[in-house]
SERO-4910 file (N, C-alpha, C, O; in steps of 0.05 Angstrom, whole numbers):
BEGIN
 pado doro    nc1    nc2    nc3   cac1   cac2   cac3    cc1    cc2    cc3    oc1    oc2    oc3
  Unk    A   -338      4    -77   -329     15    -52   -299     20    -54   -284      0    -57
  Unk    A   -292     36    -52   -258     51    -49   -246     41    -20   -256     41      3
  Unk    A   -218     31    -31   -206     20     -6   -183     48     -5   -179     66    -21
  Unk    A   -175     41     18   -147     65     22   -128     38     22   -139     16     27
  Unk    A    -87     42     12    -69     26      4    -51     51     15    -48     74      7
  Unk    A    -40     33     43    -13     54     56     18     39     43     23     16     36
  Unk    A     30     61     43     46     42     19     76     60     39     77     84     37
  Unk    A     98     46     55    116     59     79    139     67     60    146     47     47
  Unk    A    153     88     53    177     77     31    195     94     59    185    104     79
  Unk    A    224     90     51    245     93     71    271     88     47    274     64     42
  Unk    A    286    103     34    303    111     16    303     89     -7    316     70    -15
  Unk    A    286     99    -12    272     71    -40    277     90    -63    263     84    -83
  Unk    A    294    111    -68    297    130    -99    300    107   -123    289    103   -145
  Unk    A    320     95   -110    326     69   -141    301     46   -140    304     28   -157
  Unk    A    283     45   -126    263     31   -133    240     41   -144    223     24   -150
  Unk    A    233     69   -152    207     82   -157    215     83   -186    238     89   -193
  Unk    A    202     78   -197    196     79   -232    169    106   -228    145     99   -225
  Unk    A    175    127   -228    157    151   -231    140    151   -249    118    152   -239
  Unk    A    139    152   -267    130    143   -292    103    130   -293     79    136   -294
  Unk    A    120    105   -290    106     80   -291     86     83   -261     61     82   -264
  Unk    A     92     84   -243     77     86   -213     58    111   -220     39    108   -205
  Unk    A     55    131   -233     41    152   -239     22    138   -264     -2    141   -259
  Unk    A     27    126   -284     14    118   -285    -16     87   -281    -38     82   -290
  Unk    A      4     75   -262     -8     49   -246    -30     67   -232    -54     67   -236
  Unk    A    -17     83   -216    -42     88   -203    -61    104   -205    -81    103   -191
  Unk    A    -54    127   -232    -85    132   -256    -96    119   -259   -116    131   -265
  Unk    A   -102     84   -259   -113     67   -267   -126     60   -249   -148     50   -256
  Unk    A   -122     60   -224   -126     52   -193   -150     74   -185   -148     88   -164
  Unk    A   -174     77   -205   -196     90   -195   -215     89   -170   -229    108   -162
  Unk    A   -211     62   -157   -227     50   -135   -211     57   -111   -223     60    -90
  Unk    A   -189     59   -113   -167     61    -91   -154     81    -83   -149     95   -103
  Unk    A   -145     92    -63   -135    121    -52   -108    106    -42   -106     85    -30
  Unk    A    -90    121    -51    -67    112    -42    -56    134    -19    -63    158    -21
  Unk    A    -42    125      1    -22    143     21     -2    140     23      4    124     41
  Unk    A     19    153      9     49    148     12     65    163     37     64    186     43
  Unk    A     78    141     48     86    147     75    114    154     75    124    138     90
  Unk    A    130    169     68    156    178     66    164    170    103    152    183    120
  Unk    A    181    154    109    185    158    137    218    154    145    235    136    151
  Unk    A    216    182    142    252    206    142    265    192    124    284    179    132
  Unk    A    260    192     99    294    182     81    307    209     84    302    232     92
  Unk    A    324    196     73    360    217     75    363    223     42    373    243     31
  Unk    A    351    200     30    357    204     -4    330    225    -11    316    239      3
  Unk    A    330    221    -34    300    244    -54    278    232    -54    259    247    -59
  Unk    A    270    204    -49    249    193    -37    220    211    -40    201    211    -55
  Unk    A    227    224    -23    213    242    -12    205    264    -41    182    267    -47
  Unk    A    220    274    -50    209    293    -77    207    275   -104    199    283   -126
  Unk    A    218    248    -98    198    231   -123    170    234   -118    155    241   -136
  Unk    A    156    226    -86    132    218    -77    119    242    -80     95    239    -84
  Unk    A    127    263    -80    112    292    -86    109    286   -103     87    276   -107
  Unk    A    126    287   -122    119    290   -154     95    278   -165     81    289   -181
  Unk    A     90    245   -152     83    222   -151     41    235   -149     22    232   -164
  Unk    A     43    246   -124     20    261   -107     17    282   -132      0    277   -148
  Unk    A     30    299   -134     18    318   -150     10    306   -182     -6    321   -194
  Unk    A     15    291   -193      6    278   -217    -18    263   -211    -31    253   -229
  Unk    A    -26    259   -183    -45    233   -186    -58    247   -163    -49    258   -143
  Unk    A    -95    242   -177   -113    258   -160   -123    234   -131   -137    242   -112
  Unk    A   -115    211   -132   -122    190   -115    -98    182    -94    -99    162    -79
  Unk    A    -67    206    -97    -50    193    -78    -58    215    -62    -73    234    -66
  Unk    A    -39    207    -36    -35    233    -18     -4    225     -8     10    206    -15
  Unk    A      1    245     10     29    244     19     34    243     52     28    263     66
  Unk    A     41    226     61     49    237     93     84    230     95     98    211     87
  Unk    A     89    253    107    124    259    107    126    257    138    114    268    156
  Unk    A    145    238    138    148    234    179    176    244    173    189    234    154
  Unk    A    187    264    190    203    272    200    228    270    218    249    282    218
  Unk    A    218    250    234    231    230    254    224    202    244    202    192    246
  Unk    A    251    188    232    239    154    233    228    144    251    231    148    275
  Unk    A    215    129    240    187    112    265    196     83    252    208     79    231
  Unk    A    185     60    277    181     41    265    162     34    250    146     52    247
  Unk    A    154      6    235    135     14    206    115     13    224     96     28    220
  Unk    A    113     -2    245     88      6    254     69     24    264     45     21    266
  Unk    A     89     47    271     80     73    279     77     83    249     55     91    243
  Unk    A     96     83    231     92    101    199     62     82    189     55     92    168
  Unk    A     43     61    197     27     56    187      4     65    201    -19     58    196
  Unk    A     11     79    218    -12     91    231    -13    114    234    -30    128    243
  Unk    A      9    119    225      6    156    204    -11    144    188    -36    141    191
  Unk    A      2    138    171    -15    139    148    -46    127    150    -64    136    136
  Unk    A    -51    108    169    -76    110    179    -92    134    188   -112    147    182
  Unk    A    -82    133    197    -94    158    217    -98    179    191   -123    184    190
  Unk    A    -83    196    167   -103    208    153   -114    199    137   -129    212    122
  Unk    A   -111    178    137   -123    164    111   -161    168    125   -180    177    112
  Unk    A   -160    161    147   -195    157    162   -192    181    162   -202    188    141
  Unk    A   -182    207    176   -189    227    175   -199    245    151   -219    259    153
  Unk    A   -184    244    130   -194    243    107   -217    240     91   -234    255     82
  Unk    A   -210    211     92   -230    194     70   -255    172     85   -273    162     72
  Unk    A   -248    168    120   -266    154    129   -271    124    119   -292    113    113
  Unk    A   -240    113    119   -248     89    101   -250     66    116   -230     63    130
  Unk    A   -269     43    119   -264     28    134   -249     -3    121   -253    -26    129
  Unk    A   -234      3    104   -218    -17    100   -189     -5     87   -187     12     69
  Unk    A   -173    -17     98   -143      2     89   -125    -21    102   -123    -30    125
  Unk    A   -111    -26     73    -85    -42     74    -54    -29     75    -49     -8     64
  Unk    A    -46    -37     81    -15    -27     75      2    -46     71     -3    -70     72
  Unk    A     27    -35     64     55    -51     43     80    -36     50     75    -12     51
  Unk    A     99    -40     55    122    -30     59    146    -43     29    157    -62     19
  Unk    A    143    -21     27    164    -18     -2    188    -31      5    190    -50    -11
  Unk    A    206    -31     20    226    -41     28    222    -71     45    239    -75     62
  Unk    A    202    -93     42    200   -104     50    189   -122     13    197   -142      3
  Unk    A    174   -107      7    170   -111    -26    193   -123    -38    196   -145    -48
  Unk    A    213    -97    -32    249   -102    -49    264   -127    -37    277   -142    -51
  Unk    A    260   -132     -2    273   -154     -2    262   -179    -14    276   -198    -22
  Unk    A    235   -178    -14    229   -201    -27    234   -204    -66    230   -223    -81
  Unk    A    245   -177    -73    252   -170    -99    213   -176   -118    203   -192   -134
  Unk    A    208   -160   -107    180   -147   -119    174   -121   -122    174   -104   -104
  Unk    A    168   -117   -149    167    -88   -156    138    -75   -147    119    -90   -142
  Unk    A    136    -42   -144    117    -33   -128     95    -29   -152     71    -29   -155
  Unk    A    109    -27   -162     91    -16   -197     69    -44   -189     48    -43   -177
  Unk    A     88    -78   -206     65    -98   -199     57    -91   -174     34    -93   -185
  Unk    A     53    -87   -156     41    -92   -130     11    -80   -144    -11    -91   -149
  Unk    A     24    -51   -148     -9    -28   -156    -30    -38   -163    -53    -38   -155
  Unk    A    -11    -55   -196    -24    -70   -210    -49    -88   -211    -72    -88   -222
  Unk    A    -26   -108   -185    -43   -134   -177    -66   -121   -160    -91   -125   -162
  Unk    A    -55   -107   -147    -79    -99   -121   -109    -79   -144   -134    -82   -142
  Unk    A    -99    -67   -155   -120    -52   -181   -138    -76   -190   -160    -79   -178
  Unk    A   -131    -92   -208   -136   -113   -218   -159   -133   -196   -179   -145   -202
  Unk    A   -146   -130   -171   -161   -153   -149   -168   -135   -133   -167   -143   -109
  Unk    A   -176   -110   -137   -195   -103   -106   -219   -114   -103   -225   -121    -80
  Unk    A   -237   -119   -120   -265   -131   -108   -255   -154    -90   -267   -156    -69
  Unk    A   -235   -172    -96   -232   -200    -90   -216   -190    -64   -225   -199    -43
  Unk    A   -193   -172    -63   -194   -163    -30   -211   -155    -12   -216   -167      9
  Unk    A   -228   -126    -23   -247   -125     -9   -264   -149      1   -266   -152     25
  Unk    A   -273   -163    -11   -284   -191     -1   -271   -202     21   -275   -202     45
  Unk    A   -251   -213      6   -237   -227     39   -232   -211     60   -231   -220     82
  Unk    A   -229   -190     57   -221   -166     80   -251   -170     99   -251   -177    123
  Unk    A   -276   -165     83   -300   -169     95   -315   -194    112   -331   -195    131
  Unk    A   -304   -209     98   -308   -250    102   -284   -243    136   -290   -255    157
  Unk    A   -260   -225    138   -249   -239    153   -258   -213    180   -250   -217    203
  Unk    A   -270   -197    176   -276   -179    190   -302   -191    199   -307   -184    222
  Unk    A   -318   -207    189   -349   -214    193   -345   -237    218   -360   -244    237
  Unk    A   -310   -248    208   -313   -273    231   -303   -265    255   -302   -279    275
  Unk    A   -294   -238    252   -284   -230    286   -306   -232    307   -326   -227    295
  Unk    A   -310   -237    330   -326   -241    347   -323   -211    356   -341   -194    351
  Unk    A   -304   -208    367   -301   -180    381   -293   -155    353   -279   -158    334
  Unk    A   -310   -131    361   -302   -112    342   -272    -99    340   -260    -94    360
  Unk    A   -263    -96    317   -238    -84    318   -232    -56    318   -246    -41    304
  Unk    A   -214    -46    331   -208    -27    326   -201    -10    297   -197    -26    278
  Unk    A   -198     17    290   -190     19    266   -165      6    260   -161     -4    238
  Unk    A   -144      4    281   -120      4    280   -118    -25    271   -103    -33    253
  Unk    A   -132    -39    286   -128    -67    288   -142    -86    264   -138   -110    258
  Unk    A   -162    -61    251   -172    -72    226   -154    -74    195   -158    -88    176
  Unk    A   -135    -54    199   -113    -55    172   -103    -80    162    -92    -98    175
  Unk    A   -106    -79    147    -90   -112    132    -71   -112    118    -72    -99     97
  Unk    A    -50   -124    124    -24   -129    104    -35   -141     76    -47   -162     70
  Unk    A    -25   -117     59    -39   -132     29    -22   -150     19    -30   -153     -4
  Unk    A     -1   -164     24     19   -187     24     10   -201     23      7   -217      4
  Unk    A     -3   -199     52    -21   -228     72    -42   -240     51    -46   -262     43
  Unk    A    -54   -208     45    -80   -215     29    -79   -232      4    -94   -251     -2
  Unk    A    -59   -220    -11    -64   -229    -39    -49   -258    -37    -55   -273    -55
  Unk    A    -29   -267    -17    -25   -298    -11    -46   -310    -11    -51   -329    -26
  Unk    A    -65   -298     12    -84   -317     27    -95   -325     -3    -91   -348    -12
  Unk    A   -107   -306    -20   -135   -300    -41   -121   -320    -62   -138   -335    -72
  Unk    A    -97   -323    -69    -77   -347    -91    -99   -334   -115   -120   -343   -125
  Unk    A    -84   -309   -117    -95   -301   -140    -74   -307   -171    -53   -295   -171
  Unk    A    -78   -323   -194    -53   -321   -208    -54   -295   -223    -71   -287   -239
  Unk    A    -35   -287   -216    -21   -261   -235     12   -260   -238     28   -277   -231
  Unk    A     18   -234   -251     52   -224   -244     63   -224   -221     87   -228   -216
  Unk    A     44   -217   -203     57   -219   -170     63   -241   -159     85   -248   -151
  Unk    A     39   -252   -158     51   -283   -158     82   -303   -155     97   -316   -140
  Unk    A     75   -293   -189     93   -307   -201    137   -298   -193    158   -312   -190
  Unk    A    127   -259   -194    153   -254   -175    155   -272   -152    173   -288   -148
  Unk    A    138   -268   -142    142   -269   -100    157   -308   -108    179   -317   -101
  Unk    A    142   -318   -120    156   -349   -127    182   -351   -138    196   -371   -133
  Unk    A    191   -334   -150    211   -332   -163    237   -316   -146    261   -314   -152
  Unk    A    223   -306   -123    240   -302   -105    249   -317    -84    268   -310    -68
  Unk    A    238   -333    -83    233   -364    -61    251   -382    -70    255   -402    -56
  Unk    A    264   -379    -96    278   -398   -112    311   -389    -90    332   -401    -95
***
């Protein structure tokens, strides 16, 4: 089952390894990515094209007016269901990645590597809601997730190494 991964960037040029992120997420067959450009001032924005047109599983949403991430995650919600109809979709804010000095490349990685094991918990924690959720209210911080799951990998091992 294919998850959607909203991913917020906001003048992140010196954080995108093009390359490398083009090819992380060739690899990321199960997963649809949505890159959320929301108004940078830098090239951001024509890395993430570039990014989209190399890779048949990203897409692009360009906000025009900065939003807070919480509104830029529901852009990117919002086509991600319109789209693809997905009922599970995480998101990540790139600049929240960098403060914790975690690269987006591992993120792809880890999250590629562990989607069955998110999907699961995403499901386990959706099964225990009593009341149904909204789409909106169903999105999961994939942060949250891969803490909760204590999966050992590279990510991990950054996010600890930034705690130091």
């Amino acid at each position: 089952m294919k998850i959607g991964i909203i991913i917020i960037f906001y003048n992140n040029i010196k954080d995108i390894d093009k390359s490398l992120f083009i090819n992380q997420a060739k690899q990321a067959i199960e997963i649809e990515f949505c890159l959320v450009n929301n108004n940078s001032t830098d090239n951001t924005y024509v890395i993430l094209k570039e990014i989209k047109e190399a890779c048949k599983n990203v897409s692009l949403v360009n906000i025009k007016k900065s939003k807070p991430d919480l509104a830029a995650v529901r852009a990117g919600a919002r086509y991600m269901f319109n789209e693809f109809n997905f009922k599970h979709i995480g998101y990540v804010n790139a600049n929240v990645l960098n403060a914790k000095h975690i690269d987006i490349n591992n993120l792809i990685k880890t999250v590629n590597e562990n989607q069955d094991v998110i999907l699961k918990h995403n499901i386990e924690i959706l099964e225990k809601q009593e009341v149904k959720r909204t789409l909106f209210q169903s999105i999961f911080s994939v942060l949250d997730y891969l803490k909760d799951i204590q999966i050992n990998n590279k990510f991990q091992e950054l996010q600890k190494l930034s705690k130091l």
